[in-house]
Every structure is written in structure tokens, then in C-alpha cells.
C-alpha positions, 0 to 999 in steps of 0.5 A, spaced: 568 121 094 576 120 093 580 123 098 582 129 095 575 131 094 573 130 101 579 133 104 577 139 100 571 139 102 574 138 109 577 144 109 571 148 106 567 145 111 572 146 117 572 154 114 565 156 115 565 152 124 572 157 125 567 163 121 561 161 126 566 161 133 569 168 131 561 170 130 561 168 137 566 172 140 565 179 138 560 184 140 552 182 139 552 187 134 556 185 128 555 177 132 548 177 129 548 179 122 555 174 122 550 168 125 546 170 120 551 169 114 553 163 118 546 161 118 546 161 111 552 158 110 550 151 114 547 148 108 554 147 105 557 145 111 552 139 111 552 137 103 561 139 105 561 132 109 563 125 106 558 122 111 552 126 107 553 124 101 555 117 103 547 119 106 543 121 100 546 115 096 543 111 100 537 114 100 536 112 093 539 106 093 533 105 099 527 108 096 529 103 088 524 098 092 521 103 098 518 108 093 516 113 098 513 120 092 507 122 089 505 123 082 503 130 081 498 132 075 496 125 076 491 123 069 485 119 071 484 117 063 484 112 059 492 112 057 493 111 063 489 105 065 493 101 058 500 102 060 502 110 060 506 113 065 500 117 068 503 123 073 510 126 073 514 122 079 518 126 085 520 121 090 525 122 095 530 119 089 529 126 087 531 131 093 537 126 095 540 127 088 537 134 088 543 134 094 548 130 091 550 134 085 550 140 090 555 136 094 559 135 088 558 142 086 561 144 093 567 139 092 569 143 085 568 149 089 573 147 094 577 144 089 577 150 084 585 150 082 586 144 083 587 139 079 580 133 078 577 128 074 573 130 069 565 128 069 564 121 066 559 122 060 556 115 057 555 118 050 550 111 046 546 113 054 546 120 053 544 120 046 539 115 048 536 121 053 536 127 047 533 122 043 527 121 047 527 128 048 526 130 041 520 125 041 516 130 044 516 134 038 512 129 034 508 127 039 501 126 040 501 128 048 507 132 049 505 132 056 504 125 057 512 125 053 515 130 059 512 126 064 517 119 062 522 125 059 523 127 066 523 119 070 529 118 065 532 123 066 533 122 074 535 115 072 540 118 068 543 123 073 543 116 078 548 113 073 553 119 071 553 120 079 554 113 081 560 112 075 563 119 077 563 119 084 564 112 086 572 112 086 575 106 092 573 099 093 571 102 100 565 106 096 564 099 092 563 096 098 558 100 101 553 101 095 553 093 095 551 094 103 546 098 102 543 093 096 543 088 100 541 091 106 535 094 101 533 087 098 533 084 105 528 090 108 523 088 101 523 081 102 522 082 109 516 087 107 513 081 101 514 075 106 509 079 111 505 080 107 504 073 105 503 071 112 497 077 112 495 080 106 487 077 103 483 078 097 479 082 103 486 086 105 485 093 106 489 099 108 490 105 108 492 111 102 499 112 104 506 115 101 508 108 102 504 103 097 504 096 098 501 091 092 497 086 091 493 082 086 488 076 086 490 071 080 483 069 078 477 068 083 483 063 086 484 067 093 491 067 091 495 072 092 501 075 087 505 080 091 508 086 090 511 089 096 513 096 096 515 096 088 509 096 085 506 090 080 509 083 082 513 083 075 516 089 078 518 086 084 520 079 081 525 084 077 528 087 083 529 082 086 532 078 081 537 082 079 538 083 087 539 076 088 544 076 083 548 080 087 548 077 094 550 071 091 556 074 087 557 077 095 560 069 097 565 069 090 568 075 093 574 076 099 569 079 103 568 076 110 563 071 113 558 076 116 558 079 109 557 071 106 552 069 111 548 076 110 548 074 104 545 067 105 540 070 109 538 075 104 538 069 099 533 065 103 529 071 104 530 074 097 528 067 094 522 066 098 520 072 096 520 072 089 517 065 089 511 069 092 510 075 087 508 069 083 512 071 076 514 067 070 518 072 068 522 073 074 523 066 076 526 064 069 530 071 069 533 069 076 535 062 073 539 064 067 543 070 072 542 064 077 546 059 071 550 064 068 554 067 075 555 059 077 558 057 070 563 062 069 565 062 076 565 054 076 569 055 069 574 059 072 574 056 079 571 048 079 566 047 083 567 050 089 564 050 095 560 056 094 557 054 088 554 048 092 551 052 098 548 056 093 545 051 089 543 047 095 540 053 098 536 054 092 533 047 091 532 047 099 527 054 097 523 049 091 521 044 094 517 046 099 513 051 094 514 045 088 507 044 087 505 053 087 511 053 082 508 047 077 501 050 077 504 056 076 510 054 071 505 049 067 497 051 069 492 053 066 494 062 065 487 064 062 490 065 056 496 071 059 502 069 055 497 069 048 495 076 049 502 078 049 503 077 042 497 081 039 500 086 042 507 086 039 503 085 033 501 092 033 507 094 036 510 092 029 505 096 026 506 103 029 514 102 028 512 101 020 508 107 021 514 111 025 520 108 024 526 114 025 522 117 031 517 114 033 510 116 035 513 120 042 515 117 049 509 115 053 504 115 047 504 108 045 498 108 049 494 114 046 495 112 039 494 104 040 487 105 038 488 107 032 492 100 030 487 095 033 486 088 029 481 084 030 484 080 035 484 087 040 477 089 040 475 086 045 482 082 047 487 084 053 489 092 051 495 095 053 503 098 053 507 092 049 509 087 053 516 087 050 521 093 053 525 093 047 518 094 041 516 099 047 522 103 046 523 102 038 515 104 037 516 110 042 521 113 040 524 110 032 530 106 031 535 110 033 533 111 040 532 102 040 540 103 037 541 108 043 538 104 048 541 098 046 548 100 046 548 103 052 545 096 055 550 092 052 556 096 053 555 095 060 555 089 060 562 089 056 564 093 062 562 088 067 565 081 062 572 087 063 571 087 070 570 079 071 576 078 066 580 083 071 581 077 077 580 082 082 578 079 088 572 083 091 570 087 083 571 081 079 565 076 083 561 082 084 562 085 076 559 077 074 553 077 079 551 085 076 553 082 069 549 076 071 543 080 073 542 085 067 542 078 063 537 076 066 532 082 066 535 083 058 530 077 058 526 079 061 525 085 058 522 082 052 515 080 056 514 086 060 514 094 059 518 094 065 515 103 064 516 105 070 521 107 076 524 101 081 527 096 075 529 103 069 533 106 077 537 099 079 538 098 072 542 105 070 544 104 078 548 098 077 550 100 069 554 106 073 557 102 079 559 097 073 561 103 070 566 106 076 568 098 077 571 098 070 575 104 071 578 102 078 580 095 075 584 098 070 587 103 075 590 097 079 593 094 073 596 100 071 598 100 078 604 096 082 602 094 088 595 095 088 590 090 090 587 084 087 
């Protein structure tokens, strides 16, 4: 998305209109199979706009909570019931990165002879894919392995785009738009369906999901929205969240910050009805972290107090929801996590270099009930980092935990930077990851939404990283 690229497929673009204008004029013989060539062409002339790829970006940042896609080859079995991925996704993310590597293919086109920063290649994220790849060697279901395979794979082809491509703050600028415009739209989406959804509520079987689920016989509703389980959605808005209150520690001006504060409200609202232990808990840590080191490096400012007074502002008229929620009775949720780590235990001592296969924790499960599982709560791990090490060995775990914590190193550069608009920002993502780091150890977390904004932002942190160290690098550049 620099300016070079752009110009460059400026160019090309401009070339193909002046082709299409001289087909026009000659005689209709030759006109008609020059049409057809410029016919042909009109789909590189679109993907060599800037505003299309700016288009498709969005598009994946918008669909991260809308999720609009199938799963096709779908498998109504019993492994799908207890936690695996049960179908392979394609989604609108998949034809919009589909166009966004073909745009980036007719900028190099454009650009060839000229001089161009090479792709960003994360090598711990990179090996952490080839890992999971080689699993499907040794697994037991290798078709249940290709399905998880082909979801990491898109996220990654999100994280290498997004850490190549973003190259100003103009583009920083705009993925933070689309984000918060995105958590305002799923927020909105929960917060009607407060207002709306019964234990009676039907709908109809449409692209666009919408979840929820009774907790007991109580006739309370924990919500999902358009992300899927109400964990799921707890996590997305977590980190979120996160990121529209670091937008008030940027320079960005007032209608960004009362955007922000909008989305807060909302957002806050919102996460309170998905019900979420977990997600609450995530929400506060990211909530503390950012505050902290932004009332250490600034003193207790201003903003700090509106977001604390805004957050106070949302518990008190849900308090007694959250205390029955936080301190009740949970019908034995949290204890049935335990056997289940157990287990996984006993699958990583069984295949501790490369695991049992990704996807096929739950295929090979049964072999490995206690007696607490026979008749207990049976499913994937609740535990993302046991999911990982039993799936797929311990260099797998290894890989996946260095890419997890070089991003957060990148994000702690980038704060330290005191650049004015990254570094808030930079927190607020750092922030939001540590929180759902945490939560990662008491959900799976296997599924698409919550693994694309993760990879999402450790891109973005990625390209933030690298435009901070160009303005050091350079004099006069802002900060």
C-alpha cells in the first residue's frame, strides 16, 4: 500500500483505460476482439486500484465477527459434537485474500525492475504452520487434519499480508477504523439481541449465524451474536475493546475519541451479556495493563478517569447479573475443565514430538477416559496451549509460543517508541493479546474469529514495529 506501489499500479491501470479508448476508435472489426482483450483485462484493472485493496482488507476485517461462509464437507459425527473442526471453511475472508494477493501480484507486475521491499516472513509462525502440517502424517484422521491445516493457513496468509502491505500511518489508521467500526456493528448485533432473543426464539438457517444458548432452565440468555459461542464472542470483544480505549491515548481527534467512547459503552454492554467468565477476567487484565503503563508513563490523565469512570458506569446497573455470575452456583463448569487437562496430559505423554495430528484430539480422546470422563463433561481441552502441545508435539507448542510472544515484544518496542499515534495503539494491542493469552488457558479457542484477529493484530503490530523504527531512522518524521 506505499506510494511507489500504488503509482505503479496507477500506471498499469491508466494503461489498460488508454487500450480500451483506442479499441473504441478503430473500425468494428479489430474493435471487437480489442474489447475482448480489454474485457479480459478489466479484472487487473480493478485489483490495480488502491481503493480495492483498501476494500478487501475490510472485508476481512468486517467478516472476523460477521462470519458470512460455509463449511463445506461438513461431518455430522461424533468428533465434531466434542470440539473438532467439523467442515473446511470458506468464508468471504478467503475470496477477499484470494484478491488481495492478486492485487499485490499486479503491483509486483508493475513494479518489476524497480526496486521493492521484500515479503515479511515470520519464521517461529512459519514453522508453527509447517509443523501442523507434518501433523497430518501421523494422524488418525488426516481429513479432519487438512480441515484445521487450510484455517491456519488463511490466518497466516492475514498476518503476512497485513505485516507486508501496511507500510504509513494513513494505513494504521485505517484498519483501526474498520476495527472499531466492526466491534460497534457486533455490539450493536448482541445488545438487540438482548432486547429480542427468548429461550423460544427461532430464526432462520441463514449465511449469517446468530448464537445463543440458555444457561440451565434459568430463561437467561448468554450471547454470542454473529461470532459464535459467547466465549467467542467475549474474546472478540475483549480484545476489541482494548483497542477503542487505546484510540483515547492517541493524537487522533475528537470524533475518533468519542467514537471510541461510543464503542466502549456498547462494546461493554455487550460483553456483559455473552456472559463470560473468562472474557470478563481477559477484558480487566487488558483493561489494567493499558491503564497502568499509560498512568506510569503519563500520570493519571484525563483519559485514564473516563475510561475507569465509563467502565464503573456499565457494572453497576448489571452488578447483581455479574455477581451471580462471577460467585453462583456454575453447576460444576470450572471443575470439569480439569479432567479434561488431565487427559490432555496423557495424550502429550503418549506423543510428545508431534503429537496425535491437528484436529484429532478429539478422535483419539476416547481412548484415554478416566474414570472421572465416563459419564463427566466430554470435549477439546478447555485449554488452547495443552490443545496445541497434544495436537501437534512439542515443537509445535514451542512455535506457537514464540510467535505468540514475539508479538508481544514487538508491541512493548513499539510502546517504548513514544510515537504519538502507534505507540497508544501498540499498548492497547499488546494489552488485548495478554488478556486473551489468559484466556487462552480456559477455552480451545479452535475455531476462526478469535485465531484471524489474533494473527490480524500480530501482523498489524508487525508493520507498527517497522514503521517505528523508520522514524527513528529518520529526522524530521513524526512522532
Amino acid at each position: 500500500m506505499n506510494g511507489r506501489e500504488l503509482q505503479a499500479s496507477g500506471r498499469l491501470g491508466q494503461g489498460l483505460v488508454s487500450a480500451g479508448v483506442r479499441a473504441v476508435g478503430r473500425p468494428v472489426s479489430s474493435r471487437g476482439l480489442d474489447g475482448l482483450v480489454v474485457a479480459l483485462l478489466s479484472p487487473f484493472l480493478a485489483l490495480s486500484a488502491g481503493w480495492m485493496e483498501r476494500a478487501l482488507l475490510a472485508i476481512v476485517i468486517l467478516d472476523i465477527p460477521l462470519q458470512f461462509g460455509v463449511h463445506l464437507f461438513y461431518r455430522e459425527d461424533e468428533v465434531s459434537s466434542l470440539g473438532a473442526l467439523g467442515g473446511l471453511s470458506i468464508s468471504l475472508t478467503t475470496i477477499a485474500l484470494a484478491g488481495l494477493y492478486a492485487s499485490r501480484g499486479v503491483g509486483i507486475v508493475a513494479m518489476r525492475g524497480r526496486a521493492h521491499r521484500a515479503p515479511h516472513v515470520n519464521v517461529p509462525l512459519l514453522l508453527y504452520l509447517a509443523i501442523t502440517t507434518m501433523t497430518i502424517a501421523v494422524a488418525r484422521d488426516p481429513g479432519l487434519s487438512l480441515f484445521e491445516v487450510f484455517l491456519l493457513a488463511e490466518a497466516c496468509l492475514v498476518y503476512w499480508y497485513v505485516a507486508s502491505a501496511i507500510r504509513s500511518r494513513e494505513d494504521v489508521v485505517f484498519i483501526v477504523l474498520v476495527l472499531v467500526i466492526a466491534c460497534l456493528l457486533e455490539s450493536a448485533i448482541i445488545i438487540v439481541m438482548k432486547l429480542t432473543v427468548t429461550p423460544a426464539t427461532t430464526w432462520p438457517d441463514l449465511t449469517l449465524h446468530i448464537h445463543a444458548e440458555e444457561v440451565g432452565k434459568s430463561g437467561v440468555m448468554r450471547l454470542g451474536g454473529t461470532v459464535g459461542s459467547p466465549n467467542f464472542a467475549a474474546a472478540y470483544l475483549s480484545m476489541s475493546l482494548t483497542t477503542l480505549a487505546s484510540v483515547l491515548f492517541t493524537n487522533l481527534g475528537l470524533v475518533w475519541k468519542s467514537l471510541s467512547l461510543v464503542g466502549l459503552a456498547l462494546g461493554g454492554a455487550a460483553l456483559i451479556f455473552t456472559l463470560s467468565r473468562g472474557g470478563w477476567i481477559a477484558f480487566a487484565l487488558s483493561m489494567t495493563i493499558l491503564c497502568l503503563l499509560g498512568w506510569r508513563r503519563r500520570g493519571l490523565s484525563l483519559r485514564s478517569i473516563v475510561v475507569i469512570t465509563l467502565l464503573a458506569a456499565l457494572y453497576l446497573p448489571f452488578q447483581a447479573s455479574i455477581e451471580e455470575r462471577l460467585l453462583g452456583d456454575d453447576k460444576g463448569s470450572a471443575e470439569s475443565r480439569v479432567p479434561l487437562m488431565k487427559l490432555a496430559f496423557r495424550i502429550i505423554e503418549d506423543h510428545p514430538v508431534l503429537g496425535v495430528g491437528a484436529n484429532n484430539f478429539s478422535v483419539v480422546m476416547g481412548a484415554y477416559y478416566g474414570p472421572e470422563l465416563r459419564h463427566g463433561f466430554r470435549f477439546a481441552v478447555h485449554n488452547r496451549y495443552l490443545l496445541v502441545f497434544a495436537e501437534t508435539g512439542i515443537l509445535g507448542v514451542f512455535a506457537f509460543l514464540t510467535f505468540l510472544l514475539g508479538t508481544l515484544r514487538k508491541a512493548w518496542g513499539c510502546w517504548a517508541a513514544r510515537d504519538r499515534l502507534l505507540s497508544p495503539l501498540a499498548l492497547g494491542f499488546g494489552a488485548g493479546i495478554c488478556g486473551h493469552l489468559v484466556h487462552m488457558t480456559v477455552e480451545p479457542f479452535r475455531g476462526r474469529p478469535t485465531q484471524q484477529l489474533l494473527w490480524l493484530v500480530a501482523g498489524l503490530l508487525t508493520a507498527m514495529s517497522r514503521l517505528c523504527t523508520e522514524a527513528r531512522e529518520t529526522p524530521g518524521s513524526p512522532a
